[in-house]
N, C-alpha and C positions, 0 to 999 in steps of 0.2 A: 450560218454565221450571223445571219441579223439576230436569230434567235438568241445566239450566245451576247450578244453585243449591249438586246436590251434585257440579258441577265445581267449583264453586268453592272451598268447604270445602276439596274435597282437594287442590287447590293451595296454599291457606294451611297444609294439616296437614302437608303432603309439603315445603313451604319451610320453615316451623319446624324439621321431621325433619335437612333436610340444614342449615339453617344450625349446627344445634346438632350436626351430626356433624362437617363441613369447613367450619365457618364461613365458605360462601361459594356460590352460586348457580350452578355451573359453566355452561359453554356445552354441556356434556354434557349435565347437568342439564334446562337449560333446556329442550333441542330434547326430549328424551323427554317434558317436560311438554308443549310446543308439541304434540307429538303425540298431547295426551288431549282436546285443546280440541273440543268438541260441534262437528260440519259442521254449521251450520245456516245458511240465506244472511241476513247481517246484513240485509238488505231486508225480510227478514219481517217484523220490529219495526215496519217503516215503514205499515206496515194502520193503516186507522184503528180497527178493531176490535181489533187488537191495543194499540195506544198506548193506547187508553181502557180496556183491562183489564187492564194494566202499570200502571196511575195507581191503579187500586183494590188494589195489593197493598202488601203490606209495603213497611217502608222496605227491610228486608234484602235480601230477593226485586229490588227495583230498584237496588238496589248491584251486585246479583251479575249482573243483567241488564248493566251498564255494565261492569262490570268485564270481562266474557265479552266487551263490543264493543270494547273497548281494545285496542292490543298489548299480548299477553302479555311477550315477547320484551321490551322496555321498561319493565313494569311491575316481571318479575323483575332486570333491571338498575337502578329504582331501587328496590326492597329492597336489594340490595346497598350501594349507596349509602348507606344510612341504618345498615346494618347495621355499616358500618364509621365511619360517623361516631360511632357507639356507642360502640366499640370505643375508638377514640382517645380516649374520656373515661375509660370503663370501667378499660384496661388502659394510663392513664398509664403507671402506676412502672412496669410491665415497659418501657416504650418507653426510660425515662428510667434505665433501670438495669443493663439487659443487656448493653451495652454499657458502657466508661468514658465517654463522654460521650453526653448523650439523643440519640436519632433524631431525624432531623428529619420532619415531617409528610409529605414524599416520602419515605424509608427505610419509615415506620411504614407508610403505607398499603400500599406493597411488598409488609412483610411481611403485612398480612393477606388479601391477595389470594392465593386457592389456587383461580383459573380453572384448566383443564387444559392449557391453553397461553398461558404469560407470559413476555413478554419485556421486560427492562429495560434501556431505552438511559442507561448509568450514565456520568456527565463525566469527566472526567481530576479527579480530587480528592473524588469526591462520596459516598467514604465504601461501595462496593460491597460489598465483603468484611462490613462493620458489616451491613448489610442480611440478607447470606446466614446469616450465621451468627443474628442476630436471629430469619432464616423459621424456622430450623432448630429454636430452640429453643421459638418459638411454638408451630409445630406438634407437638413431642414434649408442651409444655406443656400443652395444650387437646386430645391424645390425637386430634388430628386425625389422625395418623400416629404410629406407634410408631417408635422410633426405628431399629428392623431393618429397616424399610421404605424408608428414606431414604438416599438415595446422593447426594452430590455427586463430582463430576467435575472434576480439573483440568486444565491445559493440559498443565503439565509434572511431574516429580519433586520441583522443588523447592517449586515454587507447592500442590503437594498436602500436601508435609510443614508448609508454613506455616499451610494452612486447619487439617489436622488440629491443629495446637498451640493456634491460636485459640478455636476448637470447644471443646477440652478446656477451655482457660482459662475461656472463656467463662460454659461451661455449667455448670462445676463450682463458681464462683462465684454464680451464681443455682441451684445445687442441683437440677440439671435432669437426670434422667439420660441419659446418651450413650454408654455402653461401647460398645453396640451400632451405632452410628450409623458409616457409613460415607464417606470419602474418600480417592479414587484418581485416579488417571491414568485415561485412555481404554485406553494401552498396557497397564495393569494388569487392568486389565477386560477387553478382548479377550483378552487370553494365559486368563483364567478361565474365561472363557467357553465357548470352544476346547477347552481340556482337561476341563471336567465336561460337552461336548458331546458329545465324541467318544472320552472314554477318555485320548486321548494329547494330555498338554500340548505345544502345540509349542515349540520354542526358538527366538528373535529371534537372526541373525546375531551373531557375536563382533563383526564385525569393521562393522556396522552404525552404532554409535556412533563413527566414525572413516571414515562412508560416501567424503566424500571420496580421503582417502586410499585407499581399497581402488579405486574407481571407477579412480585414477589409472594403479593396478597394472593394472587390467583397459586402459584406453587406451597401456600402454604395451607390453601385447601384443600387439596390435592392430596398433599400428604397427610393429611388430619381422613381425610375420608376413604381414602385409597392405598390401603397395604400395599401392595403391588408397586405401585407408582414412588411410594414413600421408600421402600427397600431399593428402588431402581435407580431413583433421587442420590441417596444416600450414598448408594455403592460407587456411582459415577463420579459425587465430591470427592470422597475419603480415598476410590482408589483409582479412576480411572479418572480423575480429570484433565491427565498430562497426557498425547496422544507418545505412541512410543516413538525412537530413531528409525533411520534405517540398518535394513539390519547387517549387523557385524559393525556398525561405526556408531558405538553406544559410547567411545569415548570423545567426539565431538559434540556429544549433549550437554546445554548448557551447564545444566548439576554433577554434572561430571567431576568433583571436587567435593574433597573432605576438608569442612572448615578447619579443624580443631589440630589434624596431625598433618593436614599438609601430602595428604593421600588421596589419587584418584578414586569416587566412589562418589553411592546416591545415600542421601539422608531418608529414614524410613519417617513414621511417624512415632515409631517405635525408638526414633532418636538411635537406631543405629549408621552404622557407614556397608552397604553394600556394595557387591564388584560392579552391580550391570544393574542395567532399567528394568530387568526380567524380573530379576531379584528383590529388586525396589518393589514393585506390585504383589508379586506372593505376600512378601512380608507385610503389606498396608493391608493385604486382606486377613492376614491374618489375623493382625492387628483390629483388624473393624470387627472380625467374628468374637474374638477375646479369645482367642487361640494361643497358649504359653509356648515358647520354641525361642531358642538360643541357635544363635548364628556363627557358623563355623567353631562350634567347637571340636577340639580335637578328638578323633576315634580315637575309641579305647583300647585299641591295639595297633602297637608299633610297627612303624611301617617306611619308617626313614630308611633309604641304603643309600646305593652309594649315587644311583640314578632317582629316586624319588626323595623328595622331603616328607614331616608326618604328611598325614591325609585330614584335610579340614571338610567334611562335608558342608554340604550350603546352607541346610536348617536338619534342628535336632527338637523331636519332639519328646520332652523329660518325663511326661503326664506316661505315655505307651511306648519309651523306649522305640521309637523310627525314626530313621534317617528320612531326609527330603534331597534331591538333588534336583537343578533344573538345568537341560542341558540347553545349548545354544544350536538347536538346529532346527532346517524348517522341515514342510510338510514331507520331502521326500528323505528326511535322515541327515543330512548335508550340513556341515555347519559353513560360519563364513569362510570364502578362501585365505584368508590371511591368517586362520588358526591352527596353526601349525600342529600336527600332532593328536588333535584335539577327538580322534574319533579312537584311537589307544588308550587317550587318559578314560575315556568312557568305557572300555572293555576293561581295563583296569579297574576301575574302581566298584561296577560293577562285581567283577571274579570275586577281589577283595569282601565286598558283601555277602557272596555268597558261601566263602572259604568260611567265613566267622559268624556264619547263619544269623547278620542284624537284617534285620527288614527293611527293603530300600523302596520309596516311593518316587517316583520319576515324572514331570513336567519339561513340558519343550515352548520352543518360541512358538511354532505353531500352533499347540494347544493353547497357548498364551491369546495367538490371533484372530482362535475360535472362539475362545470362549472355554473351548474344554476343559482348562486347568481348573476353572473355577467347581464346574460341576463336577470333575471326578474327585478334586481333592476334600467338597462339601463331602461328599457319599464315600471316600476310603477312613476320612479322620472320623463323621459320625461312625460308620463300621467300629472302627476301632476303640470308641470309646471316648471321645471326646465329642462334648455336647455345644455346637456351637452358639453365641451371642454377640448376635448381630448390635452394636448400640455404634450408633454417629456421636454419641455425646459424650463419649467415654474422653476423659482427661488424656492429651495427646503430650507426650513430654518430648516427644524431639518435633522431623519439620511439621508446621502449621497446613490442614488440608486447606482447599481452593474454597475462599470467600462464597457464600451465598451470589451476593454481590456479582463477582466477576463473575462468575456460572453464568447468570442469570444475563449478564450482559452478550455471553455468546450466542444464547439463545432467542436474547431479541435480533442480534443481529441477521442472527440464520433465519428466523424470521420475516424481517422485512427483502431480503432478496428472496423467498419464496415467494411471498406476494407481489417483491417487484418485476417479478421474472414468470408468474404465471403460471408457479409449477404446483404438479398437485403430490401426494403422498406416494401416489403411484412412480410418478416420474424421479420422486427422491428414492424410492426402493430399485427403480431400473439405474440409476447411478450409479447406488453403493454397489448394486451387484458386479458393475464392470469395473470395479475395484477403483473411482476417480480417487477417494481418501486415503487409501494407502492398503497395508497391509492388518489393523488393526480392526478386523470387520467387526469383533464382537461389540466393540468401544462404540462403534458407529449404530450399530444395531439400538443398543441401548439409548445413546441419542435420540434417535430417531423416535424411538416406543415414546420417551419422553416428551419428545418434542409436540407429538401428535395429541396428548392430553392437553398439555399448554398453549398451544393451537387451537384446539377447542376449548377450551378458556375461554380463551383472548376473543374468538367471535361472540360466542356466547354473553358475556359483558357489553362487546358494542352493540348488540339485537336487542341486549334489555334495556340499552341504554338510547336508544332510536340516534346511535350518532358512526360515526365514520373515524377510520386512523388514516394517516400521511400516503398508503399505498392505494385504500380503495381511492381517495380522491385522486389521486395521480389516472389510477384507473378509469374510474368512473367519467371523469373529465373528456381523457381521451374516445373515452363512446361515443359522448356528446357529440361531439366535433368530428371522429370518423363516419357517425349515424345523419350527420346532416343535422342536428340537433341544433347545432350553435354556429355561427359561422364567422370565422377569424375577419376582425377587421381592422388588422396586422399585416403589411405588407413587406417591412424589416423588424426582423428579429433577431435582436442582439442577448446573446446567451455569457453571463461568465461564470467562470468556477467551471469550466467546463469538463474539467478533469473528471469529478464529482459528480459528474451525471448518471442517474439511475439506469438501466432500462427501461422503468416507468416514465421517467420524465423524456426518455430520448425519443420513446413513443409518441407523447405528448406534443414532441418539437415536431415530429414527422408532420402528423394530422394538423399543427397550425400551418403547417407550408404545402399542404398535396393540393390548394387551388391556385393557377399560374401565376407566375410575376411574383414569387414571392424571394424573398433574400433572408439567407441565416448568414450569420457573423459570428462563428463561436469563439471562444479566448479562451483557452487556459492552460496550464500545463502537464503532460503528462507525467513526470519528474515528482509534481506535488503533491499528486493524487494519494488522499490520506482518506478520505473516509469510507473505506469499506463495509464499518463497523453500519452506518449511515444507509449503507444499500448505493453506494457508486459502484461503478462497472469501467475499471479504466478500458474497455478492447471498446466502448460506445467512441473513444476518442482515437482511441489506436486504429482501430479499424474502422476510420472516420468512411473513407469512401464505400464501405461499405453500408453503414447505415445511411448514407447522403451520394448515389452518385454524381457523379462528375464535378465532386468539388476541387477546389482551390487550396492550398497549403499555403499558409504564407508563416514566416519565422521572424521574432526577436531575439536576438541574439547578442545582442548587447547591451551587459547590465551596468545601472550606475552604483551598484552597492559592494560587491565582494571585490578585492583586489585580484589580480589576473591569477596568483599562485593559487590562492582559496577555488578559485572557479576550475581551473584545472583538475586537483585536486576531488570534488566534489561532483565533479562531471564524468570523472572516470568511475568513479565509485558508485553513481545511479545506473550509467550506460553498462557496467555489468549485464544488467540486466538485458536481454537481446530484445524483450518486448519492447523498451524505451525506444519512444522515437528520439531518434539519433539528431544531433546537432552542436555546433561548436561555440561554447559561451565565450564572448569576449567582455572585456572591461575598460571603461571610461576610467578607471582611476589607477592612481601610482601602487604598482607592484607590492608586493612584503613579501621578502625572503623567506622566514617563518611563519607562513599564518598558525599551525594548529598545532600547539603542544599537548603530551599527553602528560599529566601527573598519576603515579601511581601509588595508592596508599595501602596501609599494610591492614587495614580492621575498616568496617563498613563506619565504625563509627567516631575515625578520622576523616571522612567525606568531608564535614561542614567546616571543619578547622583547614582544611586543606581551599577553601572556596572562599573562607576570608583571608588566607594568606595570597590567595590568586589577585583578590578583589586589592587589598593595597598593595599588592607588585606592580597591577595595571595601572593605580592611581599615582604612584609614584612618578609614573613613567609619562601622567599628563603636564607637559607645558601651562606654566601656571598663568599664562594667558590666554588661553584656548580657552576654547569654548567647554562646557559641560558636556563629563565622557558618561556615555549609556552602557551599562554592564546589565546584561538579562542572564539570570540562573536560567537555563531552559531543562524543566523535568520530564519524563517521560513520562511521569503519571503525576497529579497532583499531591501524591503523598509525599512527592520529591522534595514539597518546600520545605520540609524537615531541614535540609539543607542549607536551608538560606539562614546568614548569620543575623544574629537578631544586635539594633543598638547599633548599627554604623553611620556613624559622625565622619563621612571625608567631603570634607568643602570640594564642589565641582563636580560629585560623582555621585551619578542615580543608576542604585543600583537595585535591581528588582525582582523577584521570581515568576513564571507564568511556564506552563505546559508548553510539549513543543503544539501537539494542537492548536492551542490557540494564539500558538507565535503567530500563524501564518498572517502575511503580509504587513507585519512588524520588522523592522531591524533595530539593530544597537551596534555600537561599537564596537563592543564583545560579547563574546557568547562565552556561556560554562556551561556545560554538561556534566552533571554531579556524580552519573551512576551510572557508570557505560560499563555494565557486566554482564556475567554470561549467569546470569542467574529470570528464574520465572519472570519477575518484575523488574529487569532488570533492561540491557537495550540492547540488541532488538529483544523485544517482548515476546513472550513464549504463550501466553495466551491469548496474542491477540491476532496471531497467526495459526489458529488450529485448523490441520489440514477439513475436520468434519464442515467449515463454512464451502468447499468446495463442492458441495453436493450442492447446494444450493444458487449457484454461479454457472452462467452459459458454460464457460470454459476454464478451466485451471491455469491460476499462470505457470505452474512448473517450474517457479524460480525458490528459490530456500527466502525465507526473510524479503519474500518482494514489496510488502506493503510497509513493513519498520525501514526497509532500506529508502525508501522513497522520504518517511517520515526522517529518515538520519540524514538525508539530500536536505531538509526543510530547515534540522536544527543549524545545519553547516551555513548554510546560506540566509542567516538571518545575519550575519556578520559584517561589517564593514570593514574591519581588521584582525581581528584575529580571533581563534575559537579555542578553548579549552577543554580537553576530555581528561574528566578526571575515573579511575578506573581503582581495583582490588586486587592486588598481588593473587595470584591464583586463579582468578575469578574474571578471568580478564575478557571485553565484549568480543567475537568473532569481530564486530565489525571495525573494533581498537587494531586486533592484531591485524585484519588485510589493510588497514592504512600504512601501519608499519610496514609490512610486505613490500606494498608496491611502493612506497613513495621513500623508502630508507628512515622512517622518523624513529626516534630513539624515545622510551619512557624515563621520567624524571622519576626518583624514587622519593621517599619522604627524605631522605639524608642529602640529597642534591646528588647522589650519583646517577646517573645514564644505567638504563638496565636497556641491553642489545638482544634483540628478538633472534630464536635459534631458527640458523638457515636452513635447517635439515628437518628438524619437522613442522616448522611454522606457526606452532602455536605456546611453543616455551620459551624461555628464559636462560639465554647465561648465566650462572650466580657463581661466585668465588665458593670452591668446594677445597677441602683437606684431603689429601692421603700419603701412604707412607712416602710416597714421591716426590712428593710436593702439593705447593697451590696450583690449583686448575680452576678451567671454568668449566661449567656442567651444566647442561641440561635442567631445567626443571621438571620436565616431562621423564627421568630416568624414572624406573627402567624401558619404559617404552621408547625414550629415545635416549641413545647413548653417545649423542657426541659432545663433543670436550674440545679443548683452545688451552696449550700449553700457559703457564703465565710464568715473566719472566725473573 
């Protein structure tokens, strides 16, 4: 019992110690005290000789006996508790004053939380940046840490010059001193690290901030020097740059739509309308070889009765008289289960061929996913007598193939998470094989061939150029610092953007905290997390305890920007997603009934008439005392400012364009979103989600559209009152119609009538239809769906 008695004292004298050094119990802490605790087996108390000489002692002596059988682990978590409800009385006026406006009771507790591993999942609005700078000057305040000790980390160059201006403002207002206090980039830190590791600073490529560009120079010698590579180049723009659906649901693809008649189908480059994505590809390649063939024309013998209509084969080649058919099944014969009938119409149409001896050449999805279509249809049509010509430059008169440009941007991206991640050629070949991209292996193969020349490029360049890119420094850095090379003299480490975090830089944060006593503070959202393209890793943040254990979660949850309906709204539509850490956004400000209307226009190229009609509805609507209303175009891609009306003169109203990219941590008043369609460039973005970047990713997210929907989370909640999605009769974004779905919103037509989304299949339209009956309403989607609404 004495034993346990002056354990106990020294727990209470060793928590008083640290709470009065780092005002706070850390998990470090903790466990070194868990490990002082007397081995003794709690059963022993249980003696009746012992209980009845526990009864004669002190009251002290039986506190400390209870206290010794408690969790410790629990007990020092709730000191903590209380230590900070203290605090929040104690150290009102700092809460209420460090900032221009007070913290809220989630910010304050934030800042007094110094566990050794925090992370805080902060809302679109909820005040992050107020927090960090708040921890920073707490703890310089309370000498918890001096200010030489403290480094915060920003995402980028500009985001680091903004923290340090705040920091300065901040701190020099409440009289706090900060000379000493540090904020940079990661890229700033690495490069220092590096050079007081090893003597020799390295230098970041010139030509690195313009990666693009250079990469281009590197693919365009590649293809000047290398057939091989140049045919491979070639073949994956013009025919394979789109990865396929899944199969059997080819009519959820975004191109799923005929502009012109108002028919589902894909546009070739050949500027026809085909049924399927299958057919879409045959026909681009055959287009890229200079291959003549006419699409579904009718067979020249009749074939209508009273169960079949004519017969349209899929390609007709004029040059050798053959037919082409490509059937929709996989590798064991199978087509989707939803097509009905569909392995009849194949015996059919086959017997048919054979009755009226025309020569029928056959393609499956499968061969499609091998690759095989290609090779056998090269070697039956040369057989046959047509001599292929392969040309990329050939005059394309229907859809436009995949920019240089955007190609080239998938490739750096895949890129920099192979370097962020540490994988080698080998480890991308064990990927694809266990099918992580999909079904499309041939697509991905070719990739890959490619990717491995512009890979070696790309080093090659920086050897000759004696410099370094954005991953080996991430890398190299972390050497230093894991090799005892350099040694952090950083004892809190404030992280933001933390969304955004690489694998390389998460490593980076590991090695600055693996010597004791050290504290991470990360902030940022998972909800936000936009730049994959960049080489972020949202599971670094989702599966926070796992790269950091025993840390601490702590939540903002209340934002002062979007009204409670917008946040609802917008919350439901990220949390989709199962990987999102889950949490419930509230709002500081007055409700709106409607935030999000959707306008739908009939031609892409009523968009910008339709965004200044928006723009003076909204201005009308300002109180001519108010203050000046902020309207932001937000584009998905910069080409969006197409959009924006040129020449507007409305006193009180600034109105602007800018990506939703580089919305983040901007708001306005209102938002317009100009181009929410289900087209490539369109929102969610079809090439900026290609399954082939998942070879290159620890793990797949497994969600349709995870990284657009996040970035659709960002456009939404840049809002303080309301958001406008302007969308394409036909064309219309998946993510237009699940708003519609779940939340009842109805589309505005160009003529001010309400167009009502069909309950039955979900992705069309009621429209007033004729028959000999009468008016009805119908389906958009007929004949695939057929339901109808009498009208009276």
């Amino acid at each position: 019992m004495k034993v346990i008695d002056e354990w106990c004292r020294y727990v209470r004298d060793e928590s008083k110690k640290e709470l009065r050094r780092r005002g706070w119990l850390s998990f470090e802490f903790r466990q070194q005290l868990s490990a002082t605790k007397p081995a003794i087996p709690s059963s022993f108390f249980d003696g009746p000789s012992i209980a009845a000489h526990l009864k004669k002692q002190s009251p002290e002596l039986q506190l400390a006996v209870a206290f010794w059988k408690k969790g410790l682990l629990e007990r020092l978590e709730a000191w903590n508790e209380k230590f900070c409800a203290q605090r929040l009385v104690t150290d009102k006026e700092f809460f209420d004053t460090i900032e221009k406006s007070p913290l809220t009771e989630e910010q304050a507790k934030a800042v007094l939380c110094f566990d050794n591993r925090v992370l805080l999942v902060a809302s679109a609005g909820s005040g992050k940046t107020s927090t960090m700078v708040a921890k920073a000057a707490y703890a310089i305040k309370n000498r918890y840490f001096p200010a030489e000790k403290i480094l915060l980390l920003a995402f980028n160059r500009d985001a680091a010059i903004q923290l340090r201006a705040r920091l300065k403002e901040r701190l020099t207002a409440a009289d706090i001193p900060h000379a000493r206090l540090t904020a940079k980039t990661f890229h700033a830190l690495g490069l220092e690290i590096i050079g007081a590791a090893t003597g020799k600073k390295p230098s970041l490529a010139p030509w690195i901030e313009q990666d693009i560009a250079a990469m281009q120079d590197m693919v365009d010698d590649l293809r000047n020097r290398d057939q091989d590579f140049r045919t491979g180049w070639d073949m994956f723009r013009l025919v394979l740059a789109q990865d396929l659906p899944k199969f059997g649901h080819e009519h959820e693809d975004g191109e799923s739509w005929d502009r012109t008649n108002d028919r589902n189908g894909f546009w070739t480059l050949n500027n026809e309308i085909v049924k399927s994505r299958g057919e879409q590809l045959i026909a681009n390649w055959l287009f890229y070889n200079g291959v003549r063939y006419q699409y579904e024309r009718p067979y020249p013998h009749p074939t209508a009765d009273a169960t079949h209509s004519q017969y349209h084969p899929d390609f007709y080649f004029p040059v050798i008289n053959v037919y082409l058919e490509h059937w929709a099944v996989d590798e064991n014969g199978n087509p989707p289960e939803e097509f009905e009938d569909y392995r009849e119409g194949m015996a059919w149409k086959r017997a048919l061929h054979q009755q009226h001896q025309t020569k029928l050449l056959e393609t499956t999805m499968a061969d499609l996913w091998s690759g095989r279509t290609f090779r056998t249809l090269a070697k039956d049509l040369t057989a046959l007598g047509i001599e292929l010509d392969p040309n990329p430059d050939r005059d394309v008169p229907g859809r436009k193939p995949i920019e240089h440009r955007r190609l080239l941007g998938t490739f750096r991206s895949f890129l920099t998470h192979v370097k962020s991640n540490r994988l080698s050629l080998e480890d991308l070949r064990s990927r694809l094989a266990t099918g992580m991209a999909g079904h499309f292996r041939y697509r991905h193969e070719l990739f890959l061939r490619l990717f491995e020349a512009i890979w070696d490029a790309w080093e090659t360049k920086l050897k000759e150029d004696d410099c370094i890119d954005f991953e080996d420094m991430l890398g190299l850095a972390a050497d230093c610092v894991e090799q005892g090379r350099w040694k952090s003299p950083y004892m809190l480490l404030m992280v933001d953007e933390f969304q955004d975090t690489s694998r390389a830089r998460a490593r980076l944060v590991r090695a600055l905290l693996a010597e004791p006593d050290r504290c991470l503070f990360a902030v940022g959202d998972d909800w936000q997390s936009i730049n994959r393209f960049a080489g972020s890793d949202l599971e670094v943040m989702t599966d926070f305890n796992k790269a950091f254990p025993g840390a601490v979660t702590l939540n903002l949850e209340r934002t002062f920007r979007c009204p409670q309906s917008l946040c609802d709204i917008s919350s439901k539509f990220v949390q989709k997603n199962p990987k999102q850490i889950r949490k419930a956004v509230r709002s500081e400000n007055p409700n709106l009934p409607n935030p999000v209307t959707i306008l739908r226009v009939s031609r892409k190229e009523d968009i910008r008439a339709a965004v200044e009609a928006r723009i003076q509805e909204l201005a009308s609507q300002r109180p001519s005392d108010s203050k000046k209303m902020s309207i932001y175009i937000l584009g998905r891609y910069n080409m969006d400012a197409e959009y924006m009306p040129e020449k507007l003169n409305l006193p009180g109203v600034e109105a602007k364009f800018v990506s939703v990219h580089r919305s983040k941590g901007l708001e306005a008043d209102h938002i317009i979103v100009p181009r929410m369609t289900a087209e490539t460039l369109g929102f969610p973005s079809q090439v900026e989600d290609d399954p082939v970047l998942q070879l290159a990713m620890p793990n797949s997210e497994g969600f349709e559209y995870a990284e657009e929907r996040r970035l659709f989370y960002v456009a939404l909640t840049r809002a303080r009152s309301s958001v406008t999605l302007i969308t394409i009769a036909r064309k219309e974004s998946p993510f237009v119609l699940e708003l519609m779905r779940d939340h009842k919103l109805k589309a505005t037509n160009s003529g001010n009538e309400d167009s009502q989304l069909c309950e039955v299949c979900g992705d069309g339209f009621l429209v007033p239809r004729d028959s000999k009956h009468g008016k009805f309403l119908g389906c958009t989607n007929y004949p695939r769906c057929r339901n109808t609404h009498p009208l009276p």
